[in-house]
C-alpha positions in Angstrom: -11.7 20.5 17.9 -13.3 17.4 18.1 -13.3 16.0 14.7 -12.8 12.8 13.4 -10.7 12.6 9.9 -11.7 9.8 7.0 -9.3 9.2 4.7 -10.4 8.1 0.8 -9.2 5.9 -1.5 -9.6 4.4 -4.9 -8.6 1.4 -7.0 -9.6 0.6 -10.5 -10.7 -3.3 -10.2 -11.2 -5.7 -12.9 -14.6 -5.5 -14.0 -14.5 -9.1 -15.1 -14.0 -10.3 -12.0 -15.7 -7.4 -9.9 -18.8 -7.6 -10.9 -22.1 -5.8 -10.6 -24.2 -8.5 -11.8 -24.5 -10.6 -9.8 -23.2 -8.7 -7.6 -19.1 -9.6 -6.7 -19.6 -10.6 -2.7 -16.7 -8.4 -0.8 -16.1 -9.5 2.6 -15.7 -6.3 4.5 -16.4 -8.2 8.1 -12.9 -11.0 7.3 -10.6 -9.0 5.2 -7.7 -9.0 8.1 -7.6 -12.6 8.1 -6.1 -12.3 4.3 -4.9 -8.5 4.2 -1.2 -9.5 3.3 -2.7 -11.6 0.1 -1.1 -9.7 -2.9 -2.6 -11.7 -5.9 -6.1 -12.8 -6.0 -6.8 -16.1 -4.9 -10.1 -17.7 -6.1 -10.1 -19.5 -3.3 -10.6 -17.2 -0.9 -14.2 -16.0 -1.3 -14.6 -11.8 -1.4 -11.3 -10.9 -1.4 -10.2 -7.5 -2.9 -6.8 -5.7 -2.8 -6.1 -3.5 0.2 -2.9 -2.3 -1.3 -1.7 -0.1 -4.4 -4.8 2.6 -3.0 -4.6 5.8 -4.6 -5.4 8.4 -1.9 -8.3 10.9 -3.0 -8.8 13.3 -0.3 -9.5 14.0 3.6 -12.8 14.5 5.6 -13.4 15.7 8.9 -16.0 15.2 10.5 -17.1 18.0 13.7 -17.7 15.3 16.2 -18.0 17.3 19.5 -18.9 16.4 22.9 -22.5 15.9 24.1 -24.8 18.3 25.6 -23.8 19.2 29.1 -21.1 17.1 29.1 -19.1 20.2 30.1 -21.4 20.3 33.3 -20.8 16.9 33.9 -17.3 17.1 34.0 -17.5 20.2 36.4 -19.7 18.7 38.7 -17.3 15.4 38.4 -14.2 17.3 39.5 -15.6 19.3 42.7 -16.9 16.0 44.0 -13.2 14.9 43.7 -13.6 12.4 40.8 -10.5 12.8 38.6 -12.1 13.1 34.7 -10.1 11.0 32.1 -11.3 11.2 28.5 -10.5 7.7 26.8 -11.3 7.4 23.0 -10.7 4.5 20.5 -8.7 6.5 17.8 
């Protein structure tokens, strides 16, 4: 049906060391470099567990194809081009 599914998850973290203000500086953009860290090294700068997640809920999101898209692909196929949907999921 064309939706796309987000999983959610939460994590009570220390608020002494989480903090709001100044604000604690997570690095969303290198966290794979240090995913398999499983106690919090000060060392390495915005690190926050990606483990021990408690799983809140689903959402799907209706993601369907573009307008005429459909038209596209019909007018693809009787010029003999063979249609191949590719996503990234």
């Amino acid at each position: 049906m064309g939706e796309r599914v987000l999983a959610l998850a939460k994590y009570h973290l220390e608020p002494e060391i989480y903090t709001k203000n100044p604000p604690y500086p997570f690095d969303f953009k290198n966290w794979k470099n240090w995913k398999d860290v499983k106690v919090r090294d000060p060392n390495i700068q915005g690190w926050f567990p990606m483990f021990g997640l408690t799983l809140v809920g689903l959402i799907a999101l209706n993601d369907p194809p573009r307008v005429n898209v459909d038209q596209s692909v019909l007018m693809c196929k009787e010029a003999g081009v063979k249609v191949i949907m590719v996503t990234g999921d």
